[in-house]
C-alpha positions in Angstrom: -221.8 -147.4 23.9 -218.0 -147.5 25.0 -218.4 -147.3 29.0 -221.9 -149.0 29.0 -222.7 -150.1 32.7 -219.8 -148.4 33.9 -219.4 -145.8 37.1 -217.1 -142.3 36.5 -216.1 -139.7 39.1 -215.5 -137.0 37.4 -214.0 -134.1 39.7 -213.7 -130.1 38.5 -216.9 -131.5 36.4 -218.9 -128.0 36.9 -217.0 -126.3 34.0 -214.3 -126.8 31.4 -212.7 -130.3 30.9 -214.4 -131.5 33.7 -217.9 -130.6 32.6 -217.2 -131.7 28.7 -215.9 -135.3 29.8 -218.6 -135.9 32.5 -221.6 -135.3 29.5 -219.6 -137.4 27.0 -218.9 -140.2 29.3 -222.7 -139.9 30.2 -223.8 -140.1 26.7 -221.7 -143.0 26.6 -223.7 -144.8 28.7 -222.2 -144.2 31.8 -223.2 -143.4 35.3 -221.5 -140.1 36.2 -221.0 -138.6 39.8 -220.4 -134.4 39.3 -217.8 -133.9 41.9 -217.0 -129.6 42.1 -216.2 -127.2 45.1 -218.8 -125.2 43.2 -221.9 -127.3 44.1 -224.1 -124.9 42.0 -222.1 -125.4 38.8 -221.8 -129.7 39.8 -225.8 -129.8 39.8 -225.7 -127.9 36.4 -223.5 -130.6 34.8 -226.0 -133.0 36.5 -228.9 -131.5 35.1 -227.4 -131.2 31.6 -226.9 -135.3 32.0 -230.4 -136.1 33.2 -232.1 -134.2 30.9 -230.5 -136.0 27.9 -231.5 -138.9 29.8 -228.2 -139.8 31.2 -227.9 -140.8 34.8 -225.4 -138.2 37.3 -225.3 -137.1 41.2 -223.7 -134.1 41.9 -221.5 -133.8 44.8 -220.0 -130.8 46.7 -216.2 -131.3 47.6 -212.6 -130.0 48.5 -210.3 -132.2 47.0 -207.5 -131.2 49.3 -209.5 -132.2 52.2 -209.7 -136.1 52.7 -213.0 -136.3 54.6 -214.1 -134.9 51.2 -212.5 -137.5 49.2 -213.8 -140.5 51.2 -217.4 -138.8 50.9 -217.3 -138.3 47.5 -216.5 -141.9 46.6 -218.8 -143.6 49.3 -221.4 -141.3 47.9 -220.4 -142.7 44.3 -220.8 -146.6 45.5 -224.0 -146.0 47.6 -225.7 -144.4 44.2 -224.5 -146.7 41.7 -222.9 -149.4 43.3 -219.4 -149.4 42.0 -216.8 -147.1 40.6 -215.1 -148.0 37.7 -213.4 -144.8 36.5 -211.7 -142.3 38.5 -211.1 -138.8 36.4 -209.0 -136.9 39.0 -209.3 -133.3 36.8 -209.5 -130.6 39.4 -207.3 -127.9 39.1 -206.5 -124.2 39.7 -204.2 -122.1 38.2 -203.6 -119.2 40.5 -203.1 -115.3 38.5 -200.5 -114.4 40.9 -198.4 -117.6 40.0 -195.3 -116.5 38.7 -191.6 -117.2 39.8 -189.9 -118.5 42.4 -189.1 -114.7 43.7 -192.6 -113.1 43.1 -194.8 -116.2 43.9 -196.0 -115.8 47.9 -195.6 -119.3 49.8 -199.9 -119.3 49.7 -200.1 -119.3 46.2 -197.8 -122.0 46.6 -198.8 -124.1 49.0 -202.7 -123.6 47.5 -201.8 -124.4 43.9 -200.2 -127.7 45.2 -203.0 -128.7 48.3 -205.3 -128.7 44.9 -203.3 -129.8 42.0 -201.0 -131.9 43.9 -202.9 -133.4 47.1 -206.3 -133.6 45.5 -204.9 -136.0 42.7 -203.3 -138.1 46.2 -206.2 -137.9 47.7 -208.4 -139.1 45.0 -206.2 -142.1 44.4 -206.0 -143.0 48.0 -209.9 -142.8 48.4 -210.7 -144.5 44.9 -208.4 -147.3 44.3 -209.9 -149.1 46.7 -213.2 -148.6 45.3 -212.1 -149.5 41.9 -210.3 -152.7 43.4 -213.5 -153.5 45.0 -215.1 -153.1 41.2 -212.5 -155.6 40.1 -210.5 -152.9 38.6 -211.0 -149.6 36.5 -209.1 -146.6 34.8 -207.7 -143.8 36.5 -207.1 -140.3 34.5 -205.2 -137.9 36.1 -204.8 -134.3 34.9 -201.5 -133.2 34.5 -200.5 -130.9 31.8 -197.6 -130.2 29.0 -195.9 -128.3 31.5 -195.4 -131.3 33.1 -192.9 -132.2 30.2 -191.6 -129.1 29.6 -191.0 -125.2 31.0 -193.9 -122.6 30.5 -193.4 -119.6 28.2 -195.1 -117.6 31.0 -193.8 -117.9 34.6 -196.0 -120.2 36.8 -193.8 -121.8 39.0 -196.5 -123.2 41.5 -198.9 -124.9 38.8 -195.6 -126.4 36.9 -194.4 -128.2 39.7 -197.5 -128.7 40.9 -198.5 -131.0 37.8 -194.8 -132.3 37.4 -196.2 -134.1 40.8 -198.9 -135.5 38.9 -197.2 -137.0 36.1 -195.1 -138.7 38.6 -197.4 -139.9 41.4 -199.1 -141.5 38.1 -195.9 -143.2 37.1 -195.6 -144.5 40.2 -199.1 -145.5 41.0 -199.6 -147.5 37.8 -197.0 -149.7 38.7 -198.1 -150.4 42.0 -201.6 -151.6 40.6 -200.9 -152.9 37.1 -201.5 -156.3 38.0 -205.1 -155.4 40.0 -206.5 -154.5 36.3 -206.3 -150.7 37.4 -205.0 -148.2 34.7 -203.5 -145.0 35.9 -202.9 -142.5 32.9 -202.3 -139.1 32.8 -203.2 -136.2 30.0 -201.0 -133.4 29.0 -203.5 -131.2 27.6 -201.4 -127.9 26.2 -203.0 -124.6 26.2 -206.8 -124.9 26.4 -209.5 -121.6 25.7 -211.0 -122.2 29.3 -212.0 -119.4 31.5 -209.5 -120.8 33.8 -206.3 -120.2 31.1 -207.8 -116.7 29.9 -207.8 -115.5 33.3 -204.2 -116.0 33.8 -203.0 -115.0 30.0 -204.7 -111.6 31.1 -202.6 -109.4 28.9 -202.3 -109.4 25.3 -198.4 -109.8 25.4 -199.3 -113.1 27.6 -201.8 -114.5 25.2 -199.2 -114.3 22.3 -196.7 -115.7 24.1 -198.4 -118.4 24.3 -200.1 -118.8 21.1 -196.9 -118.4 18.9 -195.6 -121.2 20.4 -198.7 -123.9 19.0 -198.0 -124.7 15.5 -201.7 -125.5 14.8 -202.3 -122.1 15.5 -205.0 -122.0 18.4 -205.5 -123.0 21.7 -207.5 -126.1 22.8 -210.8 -126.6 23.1 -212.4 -128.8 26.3 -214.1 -131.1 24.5 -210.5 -132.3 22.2 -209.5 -133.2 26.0 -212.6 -135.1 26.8 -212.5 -137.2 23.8 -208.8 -138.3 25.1 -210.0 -139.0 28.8 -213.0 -141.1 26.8 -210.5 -143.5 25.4 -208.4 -143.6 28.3 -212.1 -144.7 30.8 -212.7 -147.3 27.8 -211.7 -150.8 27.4 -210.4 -149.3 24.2 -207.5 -148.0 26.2 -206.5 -151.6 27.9 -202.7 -151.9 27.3 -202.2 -148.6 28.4 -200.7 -147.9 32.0 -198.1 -145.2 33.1 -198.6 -142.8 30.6 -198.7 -139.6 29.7 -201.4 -138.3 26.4 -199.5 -135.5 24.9 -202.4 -133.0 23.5 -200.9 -129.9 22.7 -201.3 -129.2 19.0 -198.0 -129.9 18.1 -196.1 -127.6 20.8 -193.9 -130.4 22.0 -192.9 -131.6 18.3 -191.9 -128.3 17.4 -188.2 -126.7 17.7 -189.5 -123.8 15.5 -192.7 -122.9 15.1 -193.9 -122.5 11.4 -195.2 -119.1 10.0 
């Protein structure tokens, strides 16, 4: 099994990318702790493990709250002994996000304090625990619009995950020579709950889609397979970078008919 004997974090892991990539990495043989604000929805993702025979814990946490953070690793290295993979995956993506006029300074400040700060604090909480491990993978969610603008205003979550991208950047070089791989994924438009709540208006949703050359949005578990690789060994070279899946969006000038 590709991450036999190995410890994940997994945060946002009650539902979409989250949920998908804490089950895979379990059946994978891995050890996975079920970090969401939603403790109801972490303990489903822990049941769904355990009764495959997997081993999870399911933890309760704000990711923009440090105390949190701390917790939620100690709690990982008191279960299982070690962390060696830190998924850093929650995310919002607020409905009144919009432009810089129309967007209020909560939506904001929220978007980033979850987007933003949670990916800091994760990193400042779990490097040490993977450096204590002798070193590990980190996966940060980040997103296309990281790369490139939205079709549909959303000013907060676009800089939001532009902060990602380069806090990963950054921390990958600091630790690149404590065995400690920091990567991010890109994902494009996904068919989560999260995405179909914002795109709540047909003329949204086409925006949107027109622009994907496959022709559809994303599914979870596409993403999941990425962050699999990237919480391998498979994935050893690879520090510092960004995993474009967006079925094809960023390749096209034009999309095709």
């Amino acid at each position: 099994m590709r991450l036999e004997d190995k410890v994940a974090l997994v945060t946002g892991a009650g539902s979409g990318i989250g949920r998908d990539s804490a089950i895979l990495f379990a059946k994978e043989g891995a050890a996975v702790v079920c970090v969401d604000l939603n403790e109801n929805t972490a303990r489903g993702t822990e049941a769904e493990i355990k009764s495959s025979g997997g081993r999870a814990i399911a933890i309760r946490a704000d990711v923009a709250i440090g105390d949190d953070c701390r917790e939620m690793v100690e709690a990982a290295e008191r279960a299982f002994g070690k962390l060696n993979v830190l998924f850093n995956n929650a995310g919002i993506m607020h409905a009144d996000d919009d432009d810089a006029l129309s967007t209020t300074e909560h939506v904001w400040e929220l978007t980033m304090d979850i987007n933003a700060r949670g990916v800091f604090l994760g990193c400042k909480y779990g490097i040490p625990a993977l450096q204590r491990a002798g070193g590990g993978s980190v996966i940060n969610t980040a997103s296309l619009v990281a790369l490139m603008g939205s079709a549909a205003a959303q000013v907060a979550y676009t800089a939001s995950k532009g902060a990602v991208l380069a806090m990963t950047r950054e921390l990958a070089i600091v630790h690149a020579k404590e065995n400690i791989r920091i990567n991010a994924l890109c994902p494009g438009p996904l068919k989560t709950e999260l995405l179909m709540k914002f795109l709540d208006t047909d003329a949204k949703l086409q925006r949107r889609l027109v622009h994907i050359p496959i022709g559809r949005f994303g599914e979870t578990k596409e993403i999941a397979q990425a962050a699999l690789w990237l919480a391998s060994d498979e994935s050893s070279f690879m520090t510092g970078a960004q995993f474009v899946i967006d079925g094809g969006i960023s390749a096209a000038y034009v999309t095709p008919e």
